[in-house]
Backbone as JSON Lines, residues from 0, in Angstrom:
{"i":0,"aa":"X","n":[-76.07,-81.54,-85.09],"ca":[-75.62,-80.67,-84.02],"c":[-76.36,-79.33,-84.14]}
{"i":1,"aa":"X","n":[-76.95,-78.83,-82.85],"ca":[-77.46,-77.76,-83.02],"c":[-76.7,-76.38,-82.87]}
{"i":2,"aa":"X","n":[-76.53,-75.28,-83.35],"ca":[-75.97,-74.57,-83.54],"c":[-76.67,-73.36,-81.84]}
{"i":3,"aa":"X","n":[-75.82,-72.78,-81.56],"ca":[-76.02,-71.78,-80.31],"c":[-76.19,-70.61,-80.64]}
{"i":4,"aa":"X","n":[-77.28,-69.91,-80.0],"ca":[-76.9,-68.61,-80.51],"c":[-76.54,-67.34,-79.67]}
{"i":5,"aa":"X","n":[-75.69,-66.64,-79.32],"ca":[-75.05,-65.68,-78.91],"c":[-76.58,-64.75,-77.99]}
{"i":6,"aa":"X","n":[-76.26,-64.88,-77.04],"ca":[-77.41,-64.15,-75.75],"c":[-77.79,-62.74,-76.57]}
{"i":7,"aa":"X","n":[-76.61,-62.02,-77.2],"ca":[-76.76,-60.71,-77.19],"c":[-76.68,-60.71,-78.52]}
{"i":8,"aa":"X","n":[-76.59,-61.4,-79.54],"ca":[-76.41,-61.56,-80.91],"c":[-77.65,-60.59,-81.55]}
{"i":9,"aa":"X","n":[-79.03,-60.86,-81.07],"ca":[-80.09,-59.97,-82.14],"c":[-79.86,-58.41,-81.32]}
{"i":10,"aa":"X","n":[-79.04,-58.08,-80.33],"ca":[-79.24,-56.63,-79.69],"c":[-78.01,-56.3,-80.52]}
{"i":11,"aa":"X","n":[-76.87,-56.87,-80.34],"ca":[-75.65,-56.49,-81.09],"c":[-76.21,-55.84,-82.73]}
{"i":12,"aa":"X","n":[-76.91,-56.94,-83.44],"ca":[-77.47,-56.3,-84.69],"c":[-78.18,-55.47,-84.72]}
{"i":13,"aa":"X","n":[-79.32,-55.21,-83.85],"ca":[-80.66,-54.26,-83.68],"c":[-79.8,-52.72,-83.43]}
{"i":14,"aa":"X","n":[-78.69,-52.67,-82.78],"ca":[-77.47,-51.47,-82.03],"c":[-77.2,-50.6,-83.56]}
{"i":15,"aa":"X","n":[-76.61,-51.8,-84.27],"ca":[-75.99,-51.6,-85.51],"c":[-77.08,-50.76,-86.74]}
{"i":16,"aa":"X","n":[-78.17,-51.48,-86.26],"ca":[-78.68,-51.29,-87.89],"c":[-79.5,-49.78,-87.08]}
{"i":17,"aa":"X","n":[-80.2,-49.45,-85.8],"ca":[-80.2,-48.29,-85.8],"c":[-78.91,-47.64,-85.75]}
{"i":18,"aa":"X","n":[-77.72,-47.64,-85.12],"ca":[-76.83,-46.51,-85.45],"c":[-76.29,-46.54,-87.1]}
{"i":19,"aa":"X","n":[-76.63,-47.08,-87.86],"ca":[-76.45,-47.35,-89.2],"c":[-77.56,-46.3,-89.85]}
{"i":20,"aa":"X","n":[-78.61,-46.32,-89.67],"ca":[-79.86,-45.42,-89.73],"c":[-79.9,-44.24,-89.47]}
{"i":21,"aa":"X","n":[-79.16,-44.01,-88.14],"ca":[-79.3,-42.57,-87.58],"c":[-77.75,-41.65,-87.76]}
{"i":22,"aa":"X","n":[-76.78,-42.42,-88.51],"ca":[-75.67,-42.15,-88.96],"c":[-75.93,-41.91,-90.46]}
{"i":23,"aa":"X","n":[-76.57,-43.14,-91.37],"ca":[-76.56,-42.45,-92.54],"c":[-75.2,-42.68,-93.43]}
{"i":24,"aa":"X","n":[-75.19,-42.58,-94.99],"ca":[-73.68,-42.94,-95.49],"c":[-72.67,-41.91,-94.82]}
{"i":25,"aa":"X","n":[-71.92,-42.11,-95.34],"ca":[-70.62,-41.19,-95.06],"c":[-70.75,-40.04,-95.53]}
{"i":26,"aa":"X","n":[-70.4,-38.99,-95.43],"ca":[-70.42,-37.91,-96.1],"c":[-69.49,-37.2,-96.68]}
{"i":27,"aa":"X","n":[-69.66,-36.39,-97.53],"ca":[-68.34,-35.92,-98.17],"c":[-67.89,-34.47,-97.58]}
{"i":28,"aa":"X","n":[-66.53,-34.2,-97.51],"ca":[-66.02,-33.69,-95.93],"c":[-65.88,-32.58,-96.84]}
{"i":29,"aa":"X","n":[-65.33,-31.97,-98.71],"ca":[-65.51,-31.09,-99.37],"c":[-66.48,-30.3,-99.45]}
{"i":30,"aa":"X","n":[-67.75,-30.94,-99.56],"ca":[-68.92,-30.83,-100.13],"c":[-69.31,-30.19,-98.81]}
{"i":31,"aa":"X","n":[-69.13,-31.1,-97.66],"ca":[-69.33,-29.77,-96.35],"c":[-68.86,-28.9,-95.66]}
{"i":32,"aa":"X","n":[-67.49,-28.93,-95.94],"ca":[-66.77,-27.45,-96.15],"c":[-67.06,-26.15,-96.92]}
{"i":33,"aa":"X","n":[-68.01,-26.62,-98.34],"ca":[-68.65,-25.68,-98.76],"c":[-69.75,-25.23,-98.44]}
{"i":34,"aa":"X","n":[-70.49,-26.47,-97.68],"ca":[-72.41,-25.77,-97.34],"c":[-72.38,-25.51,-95.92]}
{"i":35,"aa":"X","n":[-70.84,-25.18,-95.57],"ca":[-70.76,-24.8,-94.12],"c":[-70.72,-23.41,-93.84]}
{"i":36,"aa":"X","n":[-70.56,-22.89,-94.9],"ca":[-70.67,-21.05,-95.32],"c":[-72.37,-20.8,-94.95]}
{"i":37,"aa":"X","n":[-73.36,-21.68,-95.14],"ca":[-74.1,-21.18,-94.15],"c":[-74.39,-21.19,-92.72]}
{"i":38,"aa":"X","n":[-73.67,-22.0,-92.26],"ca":[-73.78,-22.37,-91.11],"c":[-72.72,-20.89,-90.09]}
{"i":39,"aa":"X","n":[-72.02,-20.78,-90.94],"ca":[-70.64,-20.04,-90.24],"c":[-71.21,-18.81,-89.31]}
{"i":40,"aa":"X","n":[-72.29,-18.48,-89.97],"ca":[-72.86,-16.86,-89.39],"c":[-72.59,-17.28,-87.95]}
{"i":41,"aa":"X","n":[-73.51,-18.37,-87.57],"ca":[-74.06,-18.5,-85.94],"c":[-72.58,-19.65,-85.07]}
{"i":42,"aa":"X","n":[-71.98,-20.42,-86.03],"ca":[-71.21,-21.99,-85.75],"c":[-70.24,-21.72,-85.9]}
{"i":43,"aa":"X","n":[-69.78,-20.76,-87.18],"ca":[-68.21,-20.73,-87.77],"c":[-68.38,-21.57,-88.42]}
{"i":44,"aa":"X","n":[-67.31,-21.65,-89.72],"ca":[-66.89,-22.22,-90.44],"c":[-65.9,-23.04,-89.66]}
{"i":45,"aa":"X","n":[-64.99,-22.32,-88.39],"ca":[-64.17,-23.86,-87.68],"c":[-65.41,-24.32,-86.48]}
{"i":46,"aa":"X","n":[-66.62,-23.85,-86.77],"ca":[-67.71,-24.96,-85.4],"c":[-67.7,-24.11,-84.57]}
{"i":47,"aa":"X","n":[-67.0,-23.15,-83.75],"ca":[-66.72,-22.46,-83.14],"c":[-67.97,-21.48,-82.81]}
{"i":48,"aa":"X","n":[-68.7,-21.62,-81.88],"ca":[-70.12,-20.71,-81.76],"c":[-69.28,-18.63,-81.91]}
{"i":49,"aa":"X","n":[-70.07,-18.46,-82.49],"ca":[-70.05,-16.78,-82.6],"c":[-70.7,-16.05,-81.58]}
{"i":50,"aa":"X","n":[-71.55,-16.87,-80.75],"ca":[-72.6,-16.1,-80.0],"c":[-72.78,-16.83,-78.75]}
{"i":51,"aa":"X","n":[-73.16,-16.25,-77.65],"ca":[-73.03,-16.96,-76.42],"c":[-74.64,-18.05,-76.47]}
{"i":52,"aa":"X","n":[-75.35,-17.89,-76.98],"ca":[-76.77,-18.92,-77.03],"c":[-76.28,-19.83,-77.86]}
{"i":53,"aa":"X","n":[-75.39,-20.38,-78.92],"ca":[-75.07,-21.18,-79.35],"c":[-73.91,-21.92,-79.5]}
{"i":54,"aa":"X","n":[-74.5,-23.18,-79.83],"ca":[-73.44,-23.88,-79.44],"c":[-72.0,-24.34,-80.31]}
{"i":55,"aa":"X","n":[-70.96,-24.86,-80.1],"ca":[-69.53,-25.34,-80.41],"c":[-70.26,-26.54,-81.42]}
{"i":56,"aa":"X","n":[-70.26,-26.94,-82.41],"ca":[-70.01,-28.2,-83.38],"c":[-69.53,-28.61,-83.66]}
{"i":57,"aa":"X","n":[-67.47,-27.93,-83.64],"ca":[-66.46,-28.57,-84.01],"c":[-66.35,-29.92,-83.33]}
{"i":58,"aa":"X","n":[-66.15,-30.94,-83.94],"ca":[-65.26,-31.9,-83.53],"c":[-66.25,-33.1,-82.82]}
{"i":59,"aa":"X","n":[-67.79,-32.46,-83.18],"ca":[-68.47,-33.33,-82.5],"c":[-68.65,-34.45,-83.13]}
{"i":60,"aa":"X","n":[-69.25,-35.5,-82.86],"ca":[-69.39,-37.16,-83.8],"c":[-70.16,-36.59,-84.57]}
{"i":61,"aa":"X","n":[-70.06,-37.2,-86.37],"ca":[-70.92,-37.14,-87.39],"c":[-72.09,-37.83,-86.95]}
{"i":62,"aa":"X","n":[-72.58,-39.12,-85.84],"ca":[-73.54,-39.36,-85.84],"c":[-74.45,-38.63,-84.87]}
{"i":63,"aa":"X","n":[-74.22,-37.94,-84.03],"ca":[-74.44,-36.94,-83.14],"c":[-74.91,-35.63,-84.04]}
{"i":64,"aa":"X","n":[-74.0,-34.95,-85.18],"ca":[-74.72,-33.73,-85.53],"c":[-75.45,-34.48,-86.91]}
{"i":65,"aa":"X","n":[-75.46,-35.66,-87.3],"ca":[-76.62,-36.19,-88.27],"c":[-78.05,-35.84,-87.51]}
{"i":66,"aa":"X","n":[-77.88,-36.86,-86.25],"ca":[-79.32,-37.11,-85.53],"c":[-80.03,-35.36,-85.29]}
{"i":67,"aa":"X","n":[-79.36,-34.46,-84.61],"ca":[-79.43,-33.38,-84.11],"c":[-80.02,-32.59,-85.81]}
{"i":68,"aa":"X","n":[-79.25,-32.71,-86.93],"ca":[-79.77,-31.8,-87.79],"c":[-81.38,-32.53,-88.58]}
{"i":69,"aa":"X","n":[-81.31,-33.76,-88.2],"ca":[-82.35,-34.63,-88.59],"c":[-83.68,-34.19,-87.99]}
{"i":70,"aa":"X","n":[-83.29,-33.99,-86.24],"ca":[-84.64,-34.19,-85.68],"c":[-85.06,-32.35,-85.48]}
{"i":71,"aa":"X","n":[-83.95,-31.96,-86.03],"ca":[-84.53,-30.04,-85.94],"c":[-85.55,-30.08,-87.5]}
{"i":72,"aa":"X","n":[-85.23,-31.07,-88.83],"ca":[-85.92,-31.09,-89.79],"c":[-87.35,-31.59,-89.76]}
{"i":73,"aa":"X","n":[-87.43,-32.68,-88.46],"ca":[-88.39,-32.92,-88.68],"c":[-89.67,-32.74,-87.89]}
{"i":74,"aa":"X","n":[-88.65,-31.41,-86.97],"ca":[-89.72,-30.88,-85.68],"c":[-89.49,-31.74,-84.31]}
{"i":75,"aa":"X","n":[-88.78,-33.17,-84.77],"ca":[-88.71,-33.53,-83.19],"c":[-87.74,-32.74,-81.97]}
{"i":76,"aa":"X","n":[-87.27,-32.3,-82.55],"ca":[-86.23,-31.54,-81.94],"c":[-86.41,-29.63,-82.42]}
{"i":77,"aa":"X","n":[-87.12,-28.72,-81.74],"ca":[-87.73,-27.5,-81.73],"c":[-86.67,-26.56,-81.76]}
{"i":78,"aa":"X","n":[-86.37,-25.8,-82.62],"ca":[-85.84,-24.69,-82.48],"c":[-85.85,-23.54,-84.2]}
{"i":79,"aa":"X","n":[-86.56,-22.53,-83.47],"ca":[-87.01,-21.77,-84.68],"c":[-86.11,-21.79,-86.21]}
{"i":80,"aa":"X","n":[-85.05,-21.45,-85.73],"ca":[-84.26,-20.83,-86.92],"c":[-83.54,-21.86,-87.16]}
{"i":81,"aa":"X","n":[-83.2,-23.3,-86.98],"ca":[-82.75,-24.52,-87.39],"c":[-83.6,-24.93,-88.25]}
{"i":82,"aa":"X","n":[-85.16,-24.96,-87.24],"ca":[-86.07,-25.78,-88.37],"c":[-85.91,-25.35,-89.44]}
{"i":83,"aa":"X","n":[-85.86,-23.91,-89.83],"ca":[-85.85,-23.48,-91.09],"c":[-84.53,-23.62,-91.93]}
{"i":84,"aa":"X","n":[-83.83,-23.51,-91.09],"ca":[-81.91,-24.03,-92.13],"c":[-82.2,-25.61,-92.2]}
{"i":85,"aa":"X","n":[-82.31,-26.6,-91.42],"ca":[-82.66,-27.99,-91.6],"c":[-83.69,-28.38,-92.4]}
{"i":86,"aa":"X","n":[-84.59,-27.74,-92.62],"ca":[-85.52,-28.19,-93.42],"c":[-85.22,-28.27,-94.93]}
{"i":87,"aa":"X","n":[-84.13,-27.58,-95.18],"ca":[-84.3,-27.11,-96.41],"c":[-82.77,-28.18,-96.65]}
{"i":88,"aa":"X","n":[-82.39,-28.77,-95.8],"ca":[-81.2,-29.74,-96.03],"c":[-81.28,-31.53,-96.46]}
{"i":89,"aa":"X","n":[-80.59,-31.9,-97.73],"ca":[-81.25,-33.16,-97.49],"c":[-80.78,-33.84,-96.96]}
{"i":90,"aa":"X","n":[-80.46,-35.34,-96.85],"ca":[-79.73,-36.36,-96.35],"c":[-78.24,-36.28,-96.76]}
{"i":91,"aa":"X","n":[-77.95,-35.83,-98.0],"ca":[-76.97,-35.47,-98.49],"c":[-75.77,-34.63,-97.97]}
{"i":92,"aa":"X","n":[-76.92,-33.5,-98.04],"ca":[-76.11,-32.68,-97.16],"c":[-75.77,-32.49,-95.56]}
{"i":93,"aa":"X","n":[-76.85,-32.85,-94.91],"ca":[-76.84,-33.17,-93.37],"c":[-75.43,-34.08,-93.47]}
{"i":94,"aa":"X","n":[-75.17,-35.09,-94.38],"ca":[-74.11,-35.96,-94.03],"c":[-73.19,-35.61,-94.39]}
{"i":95,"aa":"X","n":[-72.85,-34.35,-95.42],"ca":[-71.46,-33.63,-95.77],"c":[-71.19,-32.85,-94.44]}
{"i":96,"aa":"X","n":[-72.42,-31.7,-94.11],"ca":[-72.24,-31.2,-93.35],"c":[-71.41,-31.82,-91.75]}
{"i":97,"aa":"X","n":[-72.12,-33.1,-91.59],"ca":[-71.63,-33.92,-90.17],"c":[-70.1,-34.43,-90.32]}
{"i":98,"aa":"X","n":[-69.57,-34.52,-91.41],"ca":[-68.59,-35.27,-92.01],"c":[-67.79,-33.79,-91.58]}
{"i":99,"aa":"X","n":[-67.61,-32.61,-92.39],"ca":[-67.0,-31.76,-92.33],"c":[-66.86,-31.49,-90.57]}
{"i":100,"aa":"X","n":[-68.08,-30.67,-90.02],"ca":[-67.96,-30.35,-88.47],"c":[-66.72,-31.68,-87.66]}
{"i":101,"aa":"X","n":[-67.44,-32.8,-87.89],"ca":[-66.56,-34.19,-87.03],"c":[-65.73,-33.91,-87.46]}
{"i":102,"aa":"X","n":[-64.83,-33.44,-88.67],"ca":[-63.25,-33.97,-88.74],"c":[-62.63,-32.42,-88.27]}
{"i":103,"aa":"X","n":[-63.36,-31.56,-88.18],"ca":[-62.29,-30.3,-87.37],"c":[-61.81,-31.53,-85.95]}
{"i":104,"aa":"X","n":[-60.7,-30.79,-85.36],"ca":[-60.2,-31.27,-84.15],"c":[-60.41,-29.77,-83.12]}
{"i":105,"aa":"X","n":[-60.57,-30.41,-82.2],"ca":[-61.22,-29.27,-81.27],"c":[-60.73,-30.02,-79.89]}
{"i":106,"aa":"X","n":[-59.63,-29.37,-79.43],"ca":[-58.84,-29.28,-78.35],"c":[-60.04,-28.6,-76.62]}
{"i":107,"aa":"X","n":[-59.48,-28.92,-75.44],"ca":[-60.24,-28.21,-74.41],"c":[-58.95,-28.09,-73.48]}
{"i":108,"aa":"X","n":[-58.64,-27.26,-72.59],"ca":[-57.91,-27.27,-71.87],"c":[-58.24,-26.98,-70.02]}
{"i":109,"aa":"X","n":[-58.56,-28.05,-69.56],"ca":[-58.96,-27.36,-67.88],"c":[-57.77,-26.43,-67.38]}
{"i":110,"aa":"X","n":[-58.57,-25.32,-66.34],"ca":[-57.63,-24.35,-65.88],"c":[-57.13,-24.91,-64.89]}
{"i":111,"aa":"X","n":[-55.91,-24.45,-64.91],"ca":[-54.65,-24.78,-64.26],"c":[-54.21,-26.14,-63.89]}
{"i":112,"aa":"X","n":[-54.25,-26.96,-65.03],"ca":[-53.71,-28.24,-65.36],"c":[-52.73,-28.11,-66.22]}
């Protein structure tokens, strides 16, 4: 008997193993609570932008601020004063760091709802 194979079976895996890639292990949510003291100047320590040119990080997906601190390290993604804080970050920390930002909770409220 020949066995079938699932239409979407090699995309289902191909999905996985890049968001597996561009996610990265888990990170440790301590470890980026502490290397978030540099970040705090411009982000806050709760994600919270300080400055109107930048942006909110709280609460965003760890695989979202992985990719984002990844591609400011490696120039695919341009911006002066990241490249230089990202560059100097490793995998390690990019993934404490993403771990910490994702688990703040960060509420929005539309006006007059």
């Amino acid at each position: 008997m020949r066995r079938r194979r699932h239409p979407l079976g090699h995309l289902t895996l191909a999905v996985g193993l890049i968001a597996s890639s561009v996610a990265g292990a888990a990170g440790d949510f301590s470890a980026g609570k502490d290397k978030a003291r540099q970040c705090a100047v411009c982000h806050g320590l709760d994600g919270v932008a300080k400055r109107p040119d930048v942006p909110n990080i709280a609460g965003e997906s760890a695989m979202y601020l992985t990719k984002q601190l990844r591609d400011f390290r490696s120039g695919e993604r341009r911006h002066e004063q990241m490249a230089i804080i990202a560059g100097a970050l490793s995998d390690d920390d990019i993934a404490d760091l993403a771990a910490y930002y994702a688990s703040i909770e960060f509420t929005v409220r539309v006006p007059g709802f």
